[in-house]
N, C-alpha and C positions, 0 to 999 in steps of 0.2 A: 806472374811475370818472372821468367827465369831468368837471372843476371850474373856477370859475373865482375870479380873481382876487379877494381881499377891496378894501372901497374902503381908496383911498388916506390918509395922515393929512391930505391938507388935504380930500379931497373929502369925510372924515367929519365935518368939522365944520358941514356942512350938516343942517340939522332934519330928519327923519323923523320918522314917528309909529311905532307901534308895529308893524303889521301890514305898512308896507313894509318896514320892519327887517324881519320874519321873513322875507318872503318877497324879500326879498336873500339871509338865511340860506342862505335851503334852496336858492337857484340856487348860490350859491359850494360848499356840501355835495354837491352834485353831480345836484340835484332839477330833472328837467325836467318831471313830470306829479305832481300832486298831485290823487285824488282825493277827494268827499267831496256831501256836502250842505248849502249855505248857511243860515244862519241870523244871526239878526241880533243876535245876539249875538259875532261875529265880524267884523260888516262890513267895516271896514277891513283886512283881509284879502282879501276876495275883490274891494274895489277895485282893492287892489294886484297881484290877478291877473287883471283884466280886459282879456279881447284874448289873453292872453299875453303882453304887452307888454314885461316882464321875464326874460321864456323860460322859466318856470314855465308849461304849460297846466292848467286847471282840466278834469277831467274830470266836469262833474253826473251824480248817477246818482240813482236815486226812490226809494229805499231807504238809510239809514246802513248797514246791515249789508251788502250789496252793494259799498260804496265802501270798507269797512273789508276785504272777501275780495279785492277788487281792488288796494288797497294790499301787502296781505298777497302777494299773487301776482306782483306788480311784484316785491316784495323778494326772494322765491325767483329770478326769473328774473334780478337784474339782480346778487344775491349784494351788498348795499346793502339802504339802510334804503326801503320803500315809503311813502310818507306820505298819510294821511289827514283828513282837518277837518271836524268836523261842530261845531252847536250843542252848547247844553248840556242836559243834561236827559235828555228822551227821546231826542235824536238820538246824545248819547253813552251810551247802556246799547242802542239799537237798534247800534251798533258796536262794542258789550263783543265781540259773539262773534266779532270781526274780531281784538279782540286776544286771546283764549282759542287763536284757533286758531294766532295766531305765537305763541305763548308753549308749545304743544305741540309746533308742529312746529319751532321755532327757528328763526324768521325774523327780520330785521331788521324793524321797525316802526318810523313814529312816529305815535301817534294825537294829533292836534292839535285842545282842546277850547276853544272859547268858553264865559268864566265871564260871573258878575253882578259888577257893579261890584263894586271893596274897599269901599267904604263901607258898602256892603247886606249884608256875608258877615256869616252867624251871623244871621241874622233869616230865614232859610227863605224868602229871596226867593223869584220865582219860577222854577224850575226849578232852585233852588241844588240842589247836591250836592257832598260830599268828593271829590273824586276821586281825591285819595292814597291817601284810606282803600277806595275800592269799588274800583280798581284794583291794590291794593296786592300779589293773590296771584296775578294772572295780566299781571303785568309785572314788567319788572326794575326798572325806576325810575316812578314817580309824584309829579311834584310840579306846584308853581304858579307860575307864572312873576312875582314882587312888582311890578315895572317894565320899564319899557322899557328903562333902562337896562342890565336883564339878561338882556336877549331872545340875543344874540347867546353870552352866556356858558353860558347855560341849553341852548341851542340846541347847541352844539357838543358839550356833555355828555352831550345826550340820543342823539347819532350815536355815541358810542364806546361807551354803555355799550349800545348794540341792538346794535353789533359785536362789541365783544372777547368773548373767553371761550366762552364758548356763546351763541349770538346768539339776540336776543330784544326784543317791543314795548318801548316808552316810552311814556308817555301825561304828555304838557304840557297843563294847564290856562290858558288868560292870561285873566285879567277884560277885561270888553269898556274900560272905561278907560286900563287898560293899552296896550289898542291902537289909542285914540283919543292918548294923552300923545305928545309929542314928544322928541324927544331925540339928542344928536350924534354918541351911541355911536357908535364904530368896529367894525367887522365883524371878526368868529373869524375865520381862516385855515380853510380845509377840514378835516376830520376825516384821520385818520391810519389805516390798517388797524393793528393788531399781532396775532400770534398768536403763541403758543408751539411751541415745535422740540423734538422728542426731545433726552434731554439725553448727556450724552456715557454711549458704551458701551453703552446700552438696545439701538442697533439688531445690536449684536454678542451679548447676550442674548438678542433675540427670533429670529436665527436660531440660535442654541442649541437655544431649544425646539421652533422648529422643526422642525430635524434629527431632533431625539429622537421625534418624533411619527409616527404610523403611520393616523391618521385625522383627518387637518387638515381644518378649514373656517372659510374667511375669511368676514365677516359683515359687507358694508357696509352704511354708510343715514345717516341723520341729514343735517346743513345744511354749509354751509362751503366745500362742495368747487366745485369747477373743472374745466373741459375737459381741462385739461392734469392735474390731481390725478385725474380720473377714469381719464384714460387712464393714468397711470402704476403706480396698482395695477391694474390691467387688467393689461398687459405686465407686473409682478409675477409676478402669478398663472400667467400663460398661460406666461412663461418658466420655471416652477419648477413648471408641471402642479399647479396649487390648485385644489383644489375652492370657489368663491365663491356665495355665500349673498347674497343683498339682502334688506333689512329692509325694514318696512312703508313703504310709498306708494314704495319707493327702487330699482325698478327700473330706474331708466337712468342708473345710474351703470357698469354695466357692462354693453358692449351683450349682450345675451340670445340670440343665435345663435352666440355662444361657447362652445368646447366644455368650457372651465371653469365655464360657469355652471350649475348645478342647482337653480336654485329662488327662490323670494322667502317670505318671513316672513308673508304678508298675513293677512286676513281671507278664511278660506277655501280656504287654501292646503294643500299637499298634506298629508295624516297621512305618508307615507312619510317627507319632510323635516324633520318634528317627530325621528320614530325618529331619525333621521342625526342630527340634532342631539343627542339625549342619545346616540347610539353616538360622537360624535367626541371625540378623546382630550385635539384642542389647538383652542382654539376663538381666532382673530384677529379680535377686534370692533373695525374699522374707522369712527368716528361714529354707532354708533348705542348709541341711552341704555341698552338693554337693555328697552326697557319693557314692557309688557303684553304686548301683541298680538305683540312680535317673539321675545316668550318663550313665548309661548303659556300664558300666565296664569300667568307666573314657573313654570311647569312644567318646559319643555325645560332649565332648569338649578334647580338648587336653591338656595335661599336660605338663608344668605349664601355659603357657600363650596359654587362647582359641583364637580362629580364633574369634571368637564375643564380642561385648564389652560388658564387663562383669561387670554389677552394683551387691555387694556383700553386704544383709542386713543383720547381726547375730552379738546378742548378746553378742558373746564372743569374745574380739581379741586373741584369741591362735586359733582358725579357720581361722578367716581372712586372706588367704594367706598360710594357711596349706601346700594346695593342689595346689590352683589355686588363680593365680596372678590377681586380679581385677583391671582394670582400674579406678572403682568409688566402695573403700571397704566402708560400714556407720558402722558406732559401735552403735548400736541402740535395744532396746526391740522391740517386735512386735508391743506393743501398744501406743508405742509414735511414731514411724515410721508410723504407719497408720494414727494415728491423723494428724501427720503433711503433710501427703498428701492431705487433706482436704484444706488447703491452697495455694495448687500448683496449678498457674494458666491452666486453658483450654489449652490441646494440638490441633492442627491442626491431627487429626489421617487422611488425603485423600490420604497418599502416603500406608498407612499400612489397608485402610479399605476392601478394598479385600483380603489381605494374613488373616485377622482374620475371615474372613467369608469362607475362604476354608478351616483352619482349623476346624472348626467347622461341616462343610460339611461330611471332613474324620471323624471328630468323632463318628456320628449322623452315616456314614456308618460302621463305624467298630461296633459299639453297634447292631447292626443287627445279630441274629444268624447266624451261617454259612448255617444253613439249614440243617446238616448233623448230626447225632446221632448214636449212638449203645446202643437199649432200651431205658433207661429212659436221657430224656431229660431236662439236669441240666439249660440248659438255659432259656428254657420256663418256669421251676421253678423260677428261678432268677427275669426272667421278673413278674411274678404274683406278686412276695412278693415284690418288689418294689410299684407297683400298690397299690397293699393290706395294705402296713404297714403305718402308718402315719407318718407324716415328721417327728415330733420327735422322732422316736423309733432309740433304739438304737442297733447296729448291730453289733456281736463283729465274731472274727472269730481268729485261729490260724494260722499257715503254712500249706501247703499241695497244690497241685495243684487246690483242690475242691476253693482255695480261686479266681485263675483266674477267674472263672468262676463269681463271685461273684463281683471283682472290674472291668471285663469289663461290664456286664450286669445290677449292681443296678446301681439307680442314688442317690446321700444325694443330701439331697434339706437341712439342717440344720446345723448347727455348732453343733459339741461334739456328732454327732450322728457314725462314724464310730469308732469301737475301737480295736486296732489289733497293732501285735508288728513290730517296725522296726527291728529289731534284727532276726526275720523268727522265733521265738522260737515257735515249736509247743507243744500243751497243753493249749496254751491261753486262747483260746475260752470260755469255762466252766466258768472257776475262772473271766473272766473280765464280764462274764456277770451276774455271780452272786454279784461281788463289785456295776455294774452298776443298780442291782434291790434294792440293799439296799441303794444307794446313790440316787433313780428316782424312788420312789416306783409306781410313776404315771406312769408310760413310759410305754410301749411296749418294753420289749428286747426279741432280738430274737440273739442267737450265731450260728455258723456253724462251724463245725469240721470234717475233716475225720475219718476215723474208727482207722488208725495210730493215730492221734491226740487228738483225743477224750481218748480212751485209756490210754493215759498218763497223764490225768487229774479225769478221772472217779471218783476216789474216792470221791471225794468232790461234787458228783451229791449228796450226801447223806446231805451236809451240803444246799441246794438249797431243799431240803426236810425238812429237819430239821426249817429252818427256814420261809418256807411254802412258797419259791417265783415264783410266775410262772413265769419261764422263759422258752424259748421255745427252745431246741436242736435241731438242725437238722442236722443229723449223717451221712455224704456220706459215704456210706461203698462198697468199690469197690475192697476187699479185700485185698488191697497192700500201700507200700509205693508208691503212685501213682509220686510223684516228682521226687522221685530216678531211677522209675522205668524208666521215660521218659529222665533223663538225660542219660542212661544206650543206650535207644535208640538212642542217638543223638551219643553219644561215644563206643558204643558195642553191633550194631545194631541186635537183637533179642539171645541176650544175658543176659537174667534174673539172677539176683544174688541175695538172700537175701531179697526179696523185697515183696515176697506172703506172705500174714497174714491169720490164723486162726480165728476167732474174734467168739463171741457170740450173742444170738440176744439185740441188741443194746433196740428193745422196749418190750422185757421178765424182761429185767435191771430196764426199769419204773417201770413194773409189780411188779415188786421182792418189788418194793421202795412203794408199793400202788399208784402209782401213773401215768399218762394219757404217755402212747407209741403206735405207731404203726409203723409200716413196710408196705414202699410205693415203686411196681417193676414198675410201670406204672405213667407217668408224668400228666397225664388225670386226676390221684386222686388223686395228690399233693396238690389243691384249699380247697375240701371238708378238708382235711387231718388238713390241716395249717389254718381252721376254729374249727376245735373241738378242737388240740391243745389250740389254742389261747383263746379259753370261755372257758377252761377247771377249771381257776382258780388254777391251782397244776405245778408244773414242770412237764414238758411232753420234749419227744425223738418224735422227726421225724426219722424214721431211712429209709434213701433214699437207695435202695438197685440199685449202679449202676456197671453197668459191666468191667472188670478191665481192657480191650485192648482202654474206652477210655483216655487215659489221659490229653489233654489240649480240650480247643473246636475245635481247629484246629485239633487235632492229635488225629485218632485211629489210631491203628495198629491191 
């Protein structure tokens, strides 16, 4: 986290107003890009960030809810809080689903809201709103900021409570007065990381059960961790022959060409590693909450007390025991947990060295296409750009069925290279790969979105032009809500409702933008296709034109 200095006590006794106070804030907290959408309800604000002048850059995006998934996506990739600013009103409820989604998937946030003056509040000015109160269940804190005087105190409260614990938004409200008043406040000091550590003796209990166990499977995912925490249970594992499990959206935390890995929890993912999960005897959940999708509808274990014994690692105790009763719960961050596996003597893995090598078996077989297509074949695309793309690039993607295709078929071989919501928020795609081109200008990013998907983020292809990133879109367009449409099949078998979309051509939209599109119906010249993209230098649309009866790789109809 790079930070700088607070001012000095005589240089604080110089006047600010409100909005250069904050945005001293956020450079001393460690804030170089702040996205959002102006509004004037804020002004003094985005004076104070005009030019950059202060080393804060403003990133404008055309959408609030684009600047709020780009904030959100800075936060995952930087392991720090992303920051956001929009108006009040509509531009803060057009950003709600920016803080819904770091609030599911435990990001650092801060959403920073321009109010109506104090004077006007409680008379329904124009565009007033609670925001304590309509933020109040998908953040960890919501308040108001009263003055300026307590810009800086507000401000530093708002970074520790989106870090400690289990991390997550904050949403500050400051009335536009507030940020016009003046004032000599002296500035916070930067925020502090803290996290909690296994407490003595836990990590000589968890190889206990370890040892005692005949069908282990470690279970990472969740937020928190680090290069170095990634790799350290990695080398865990691979030293002590574990079978390792990644949970929903959290496949690169262990690179996936490892012969301990079998599998990811996703949407879509294998039935054989559902069975493994209820056949394992000791189950080590590593950061992740346990939730829906990585229980596979609280299924794979029973609620409250699972059938396996259940070692429970996460940094917050208001989870611990939520849901599921653990026999061995650790109150611990990711990256003192990992460390302190490095000290855990040598297991005997002879009773578990075969169940990890059959997991892997079914892996290695379910990543095999099924063989079977209608036109263009998403999977032997999948398979290329794994091949083609280098380990560090970074892969973003939103909701839609186009994503199954994608978390069975690529492999991450890297930490911080998949980026995608736990929350299923579709629109993602676009905005997280345009935060990841201005956060990794070196990288490779390449996003994937349906034609559903993509559509509800489009507008901000223009800010991916604007500020010249080549990022690479590649648009499934198979002209339907393809997820609905298949749920529709499973519960109202050829029974279509609401689900056909008209769309436009997806790379005419390049066009329009000056900039590298085309339109691919044949999987043959997907290779050349996702070559001229990629040297093209400019934001470019792959736009994969597939047909709408298939929707999973298993299922046409």
């Amino acid at each position: 986290m790079e930070t700088v200095s607070p001012t000095s006590q005589g240089a604080a006794l110089s006047l600010r107003n409100g909005g250069q106070i904050l945005v001293d804030g956020l450079r001393i907290h460690g804030v170089d890009t702040v996205f959002g959408v102006p509004g004037e309800s804020a002004l003094p604000i985005f004076d104070a960030l005009r030019g950059g002048e202060n080393g804060v850059r403003f990133i404008v995006c055309r959408h609030e809810a684009n600047g709020a998934h780009m904030a959100e996506a800075d936060g995952k990739l930087r392991g720090a809080p992303g920051v956001c600013i929009v108006s009040r009103g509509p531009g803060a409820m057009h950003a709600a689903v920016g803080v819904h989604t770091a609030f599911q998937d435990s990001t650092p946030m801060i959403l920073i809201i321009g109010q109506v003056p104090r004077a006007h509040r409680g008379r329904e000015a124009f565009q007033e709103m609670d925001y304590s109160r309509v933020f109040a269940d998908m953040s960890k804190w919501a308040a108001d900021i009263p003055n300026a005087d307590s810009i800086p105190e507000y401000l530093s409260r708002a970074f520790h409570i989106a870090t400690h614990g289990r991390p997550g938004p904050v949403v500050l409200s400051i009335p536009e007065d507030v940020l016009s008043d003046l004032s000599p406040v002296a500035d916070a000091p930067a925020w502090k990381p803290v996290s909690a550590a296994p407490a003595v003796g836990t990590m000589a209990r968890l190889r206990e059960l370890l040892q005692a166990a005949h069908r282990p499977l470690v279970i990472v995912g969740g937020s928190g961790w680090t290069a170095e925490a990634a790799a350290d249970i990695s080398a865990f594992c691979a030293a002590n022959d574990l079978p390792v499990v990644a949970g929903f959206r959290a496949q690169d935390i262990v690179d996936n060409r490892s012969p301990n890995y079998v599998g990811d929890l996703s949407l879509g993912s294998s039935p054989a590693l559902t069975a493994r999960v209820k056949a394992a005897d000791l189950l080590l959940v590593v950061g992740d909450r346990l939730g829906e999708v990585s229980t596979k509808a609280y299924g794979a274990l029973q609620v409250p007390d699972p059938s396996q014994t259940l070692i429970h690692v996460f940094p917050d105790p208001d989870e611990l025991g939520r849901v599921y009763n653990a026999d061995l719960p650790i109150l611990s961050g990711m990256v003192d947990f990992a460390a302190q596996l490095r000290d855990v003597a040598p297991l005997d893995p002879t009773h578990w060295s075969g169940w990890r090598r059959e997991g892997r078996e079914a892996y290695e077989a379910f990543r095999k296409p099924p063989g079977k297509s209608a036109g263009f074949d998403l999977a032997k695309a999948i398979l290329h750009l794994r091949e083609r793309l280098p380990d560090d690039a970074i892969v973003t993607n939103g909701a839609g069925n186009y994503t199954i295709w994608l978390q069975r078929f690529f492999r991450f071989r890297t930490f911080r290279t998949q980026l995608a919501p736990k929350s299923g928020c579709m629109g993602y795609g676009l905005p997280a790969a345009i935060a990841a081109k201005l956060r990794f200008p070196d990288r490779v990013v390449v996003g994937l979105a349906g034609d559903g998907c993509f559509q509800m983020a489009s507008p901000d292809f223009a800010t991916a032009v604007h500020h010249k990133l080549p990022v690479v879109m590649i648009v499934v367009n198979n002209g339907a809500y393809g997820s609905i449409r298949a749920h529709q099949e499973r519960h109202f078998p050829g029974r279509e409702s609401g689900t056909v979309l008209t769309n436009p051509s997806f790379a005419a939209l390049a066009h329009a933008y000056g900039v590298h599109g085309e339109t691919i119906s044949d999987d043959a010249d997907f290779p050349a296709a996702l070559e001229r993209a990629l040297s093209a230098g400019v934001p470019a649309i792959l736009e994969i034109k597939m047909p709408g009866n298939h929707l999973t790789p298993d299922l046409i109809i």
